[in-house]
C-alpha positions in Angstrom: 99.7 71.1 78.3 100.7 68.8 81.2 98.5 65.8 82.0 98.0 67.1 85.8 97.3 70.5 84.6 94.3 69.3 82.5 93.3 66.9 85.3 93.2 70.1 87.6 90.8 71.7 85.5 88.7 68.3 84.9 88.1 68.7 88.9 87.4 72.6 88.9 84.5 72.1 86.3 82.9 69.3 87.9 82.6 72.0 91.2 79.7 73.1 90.5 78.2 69.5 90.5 78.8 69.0 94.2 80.8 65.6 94.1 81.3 64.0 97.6 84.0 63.7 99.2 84.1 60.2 98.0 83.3 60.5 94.8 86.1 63.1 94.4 88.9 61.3 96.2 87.6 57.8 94.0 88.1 60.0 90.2 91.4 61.0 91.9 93.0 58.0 93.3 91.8 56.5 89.3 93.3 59.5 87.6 96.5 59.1 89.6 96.8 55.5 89.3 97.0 55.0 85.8 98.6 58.0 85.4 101.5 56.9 87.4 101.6 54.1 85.3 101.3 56.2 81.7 104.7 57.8 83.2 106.0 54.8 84.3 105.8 52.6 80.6 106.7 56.6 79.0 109.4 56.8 81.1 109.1 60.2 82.8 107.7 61.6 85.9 103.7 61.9 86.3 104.3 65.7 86.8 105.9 66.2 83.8 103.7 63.7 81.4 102.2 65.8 78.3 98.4 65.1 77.7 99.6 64.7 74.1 101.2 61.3 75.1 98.0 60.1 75.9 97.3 57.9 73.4 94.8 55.1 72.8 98.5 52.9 72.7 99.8 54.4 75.6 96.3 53.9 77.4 96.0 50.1 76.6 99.6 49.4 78.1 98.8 50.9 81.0 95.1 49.6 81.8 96.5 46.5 80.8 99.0 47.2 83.7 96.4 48.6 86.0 94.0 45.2 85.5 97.2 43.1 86.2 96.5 44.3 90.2 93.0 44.9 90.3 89.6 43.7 90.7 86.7 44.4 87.4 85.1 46.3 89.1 88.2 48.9 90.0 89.3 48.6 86.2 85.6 49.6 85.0 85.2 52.5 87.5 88.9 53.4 86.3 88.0 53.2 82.9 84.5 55.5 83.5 87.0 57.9 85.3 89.1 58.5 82.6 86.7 58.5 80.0 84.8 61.1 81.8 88.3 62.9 82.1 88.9 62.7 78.4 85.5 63.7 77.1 86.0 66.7 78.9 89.3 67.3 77.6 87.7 67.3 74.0 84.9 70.0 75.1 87.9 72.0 76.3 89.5 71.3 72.9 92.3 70.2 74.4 92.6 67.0 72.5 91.6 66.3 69.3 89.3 63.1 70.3 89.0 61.0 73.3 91.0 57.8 72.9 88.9 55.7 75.4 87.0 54.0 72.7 90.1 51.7 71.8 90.4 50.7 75.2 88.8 47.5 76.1 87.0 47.0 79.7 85.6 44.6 81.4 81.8 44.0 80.9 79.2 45.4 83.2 78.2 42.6 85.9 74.5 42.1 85.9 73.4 43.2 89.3 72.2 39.9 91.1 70.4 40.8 94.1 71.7 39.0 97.2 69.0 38.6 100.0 69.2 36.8 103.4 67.8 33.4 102.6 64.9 32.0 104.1 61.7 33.8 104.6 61.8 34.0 107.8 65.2 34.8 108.1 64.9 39.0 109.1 62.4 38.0 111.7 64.9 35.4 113.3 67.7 37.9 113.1 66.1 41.1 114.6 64.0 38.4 117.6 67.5 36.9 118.2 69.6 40.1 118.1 67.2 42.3 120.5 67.5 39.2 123.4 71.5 40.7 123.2 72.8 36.8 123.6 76.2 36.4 122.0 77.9 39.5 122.3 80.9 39.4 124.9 80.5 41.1 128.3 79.1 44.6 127.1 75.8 43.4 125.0 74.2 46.3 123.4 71.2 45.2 122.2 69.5 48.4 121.4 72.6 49.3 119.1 72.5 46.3 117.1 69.0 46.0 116.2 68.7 49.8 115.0 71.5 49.2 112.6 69.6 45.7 111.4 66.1 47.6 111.1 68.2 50.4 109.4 69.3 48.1 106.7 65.8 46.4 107.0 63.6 48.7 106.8 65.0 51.5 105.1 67.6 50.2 103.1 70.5 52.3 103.8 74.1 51.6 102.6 77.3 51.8 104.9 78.4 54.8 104.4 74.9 56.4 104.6 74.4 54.9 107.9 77.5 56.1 109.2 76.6 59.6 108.3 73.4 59.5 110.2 73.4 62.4 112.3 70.5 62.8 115.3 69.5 65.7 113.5 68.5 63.3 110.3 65.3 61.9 111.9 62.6 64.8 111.2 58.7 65.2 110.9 56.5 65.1 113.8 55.6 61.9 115.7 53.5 59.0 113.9 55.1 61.1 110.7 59.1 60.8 111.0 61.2 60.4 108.4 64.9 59.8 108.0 66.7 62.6 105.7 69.5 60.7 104.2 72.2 61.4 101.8 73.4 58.8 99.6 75.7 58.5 96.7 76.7 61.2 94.2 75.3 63.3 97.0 71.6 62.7 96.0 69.4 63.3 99.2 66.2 61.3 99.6 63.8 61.0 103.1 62.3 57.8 104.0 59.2 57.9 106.0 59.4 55.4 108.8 56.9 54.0 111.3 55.9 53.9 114.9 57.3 50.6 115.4 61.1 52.3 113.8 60.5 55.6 115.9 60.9 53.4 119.1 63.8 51.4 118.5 65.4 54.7 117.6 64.4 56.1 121.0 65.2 52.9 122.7 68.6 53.6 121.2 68.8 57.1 122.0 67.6 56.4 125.8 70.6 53.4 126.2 73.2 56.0 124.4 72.1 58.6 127.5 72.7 56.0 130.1 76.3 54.9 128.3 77.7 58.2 127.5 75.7 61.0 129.1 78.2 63.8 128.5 77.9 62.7 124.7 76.9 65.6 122.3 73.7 66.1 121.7 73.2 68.4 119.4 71.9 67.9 115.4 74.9 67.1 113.8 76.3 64.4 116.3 76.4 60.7 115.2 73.3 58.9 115.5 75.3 55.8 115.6 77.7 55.4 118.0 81.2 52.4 119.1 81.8 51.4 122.2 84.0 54.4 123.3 81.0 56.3 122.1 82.7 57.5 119.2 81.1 57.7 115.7 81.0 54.0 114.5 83.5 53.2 111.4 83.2 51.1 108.4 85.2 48.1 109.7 83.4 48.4 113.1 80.1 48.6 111.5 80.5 45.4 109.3 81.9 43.8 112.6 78.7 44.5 114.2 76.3 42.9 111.3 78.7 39.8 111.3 78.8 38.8 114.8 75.0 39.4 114.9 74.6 37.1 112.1 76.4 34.2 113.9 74.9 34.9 117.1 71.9 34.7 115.8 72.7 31.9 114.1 71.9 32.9 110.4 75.2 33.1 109.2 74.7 30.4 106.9 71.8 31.9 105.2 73.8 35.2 104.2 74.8 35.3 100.4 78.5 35.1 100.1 80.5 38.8 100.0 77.2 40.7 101.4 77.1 40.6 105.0 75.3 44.2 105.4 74.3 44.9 102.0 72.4 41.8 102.3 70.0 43.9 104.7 69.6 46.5 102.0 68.9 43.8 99.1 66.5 41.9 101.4 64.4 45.2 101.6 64.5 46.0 98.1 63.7 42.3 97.6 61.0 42.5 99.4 59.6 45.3 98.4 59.0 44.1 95.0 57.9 41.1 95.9 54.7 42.6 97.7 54.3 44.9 94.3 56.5 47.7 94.6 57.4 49.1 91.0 60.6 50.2 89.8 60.1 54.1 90.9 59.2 53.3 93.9 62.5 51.0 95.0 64.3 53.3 93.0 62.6 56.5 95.5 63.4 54.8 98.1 66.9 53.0 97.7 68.5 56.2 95.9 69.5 54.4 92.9 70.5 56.7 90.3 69.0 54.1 87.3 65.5 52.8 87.2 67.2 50.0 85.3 68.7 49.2 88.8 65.7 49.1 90.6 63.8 47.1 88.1 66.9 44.5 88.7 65.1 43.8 91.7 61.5 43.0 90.2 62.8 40.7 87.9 64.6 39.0 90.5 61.7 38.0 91.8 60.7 36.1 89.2 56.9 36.9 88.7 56.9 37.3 85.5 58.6 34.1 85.1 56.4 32.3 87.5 53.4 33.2 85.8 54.9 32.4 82.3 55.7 29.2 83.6 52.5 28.6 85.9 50.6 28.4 82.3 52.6 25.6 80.7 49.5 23.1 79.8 51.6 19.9 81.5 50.4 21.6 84.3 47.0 20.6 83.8 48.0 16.7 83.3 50.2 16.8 86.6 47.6 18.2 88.7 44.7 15.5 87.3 47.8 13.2 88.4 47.9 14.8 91.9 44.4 14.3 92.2 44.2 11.0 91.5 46.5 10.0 93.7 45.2 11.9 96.2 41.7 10.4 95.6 
């Protein structure tokens, strides 16, 4: 059987699980890319590549290839990908076993949470942001600090802010709740506040007077460019950016975050006034309550309280005191 022919039918079983679209196009653009390079070092063309040739040789030479010209991270979600593929390819009885286990791959990063610094750093951002100072001739202050309290105080990522639609804000008033859906297409609703139900109609009232023939139906774009247009990725990590140096917190946002920062800072938080691992987990959409509990022990409580009963404690604070005194 050729390669692509199996990889066909790898994507017609996993149908019935309801992949995104980005998930799907992510296991095809890894399936294709070290693919291309399987043919390349077997010289043939991908089309015509046997799965027999798929060796646990033939797949070291080319992931050692593939990590030549890209990050860890690609090479591990590349390496999930195909081992995924293969696994299925030995329930189909297609191959004999599944190679994957002689190909080395980069060790899992420990998730290290990256929140804004500075504890009062949120407040200064949204105070600074909803004075619209900063931001060229055409401020839109309502804009900006929805998409900071979205990443605030409900944790969204990117992409599930960008498929916000004016239809995903239900329940009745003094109960709404935002129906998002996140990755691996798991839905999840997060109950918001009064306080988060009138910056969305603040929003809502500034995006009548902008663009008043805009569509206003439930599956428009809750959050809208300039051009009043559905906002894109680049244009929505713009946005965070120039409000973090306007406001003039720039320097206190972890290197390589910019808007997940928002979404770490509210998981952050939330564990540090008690939340447990479900409950992050609930309400952040992770897929592992190992993730979530990343969080709590980020905070460091249980260290701090290990630590707060070391007995040279007592003899510094008779110290203290006596000084004091």
């Amino acid at each position: 059987m050729r390669l692509i022919e199996a990889q066909d039918g790898f994507f017609l079983a996993r149908r019935p699980r309801k992949d995104s679209p980005h998930t799907t196009a992510a296991y095809r653009r890894d399936l294709a890319g070290v693919t291309a390079l399987l043919a390349a070092d077997l010289g043939c063309a991908a089309g015509d590549l046997d799965l027999s040739a798929v060796t646990s040789t033939s797949l070291r030479s080319a992931f050692g290839a593939f990590a030549d010209t890209h990050a860890k991270s690609s090479v591990l979600r590349a390496w999930s990908t195909w081992n995924q593929f293969l696994t299925f390819c030995v329930a189909e009885e297609l191959v004999a076993g599944n190679p994957m286990a002689a190909v080395a791959r980069p060790r899992t990063p420990p998730l290290t949470p990256k929140p804004l610094r500075g504890e009062q750093t949120p407040e200064d951002l949204l105070t600074a942001t909803a004075g619209g100072g900063g931001h060229g001739r055409d401020p839109w202050p309502e804009r900006d600090v929805l998409v900071l309290a979205l990443g605030l105080i409900t944790g969204l990522r990117s992409t599930e802010m960008r498929e916000l639609t004016l239809g995903s804000l239900v329940g009745r008033p003094g109960e709404r709740r935002l129906h998002v859906r996140g990755k691996g297409s798991r839905e999840r609703s997060i109950p918001i506040e009064e306080p988060m139900e009138r910056i969305v109609a603040d929003y809502l009232a500034s995006c009548r007077r902008r663009f008043p023939r805009a569509p206003k139906g439930t599956s428009a774009p809750l959050l809208l460019d300039r051009h009043g247009e559905a906002i894109g990725r680049g244009g929505l990590e713009y946005l965070v950016r120039s409000c973090f140096r306007s406001s003039g917190v720039h320097d206190r946002v972890p290197a390589g975050a910019s808007l997940h920062a928002l979404r770490h800072t509210f998981a952050t938080r939330l564990a540090e006034d008690g939340a447990n691992a479900s409950e992050i987990m609930a309400l952040l959409g992770h897929a592992s309550l190992a993730t979530s509990q990343n969080y709590i022990e980020a905070t460091g409580r249980e260290q701090r309280a290990a630590a707060a009963v070391n007995r040279t404690y007592q003899a510094l604070a008779r110290l203290v005191e006596r000084e004091r005194g």
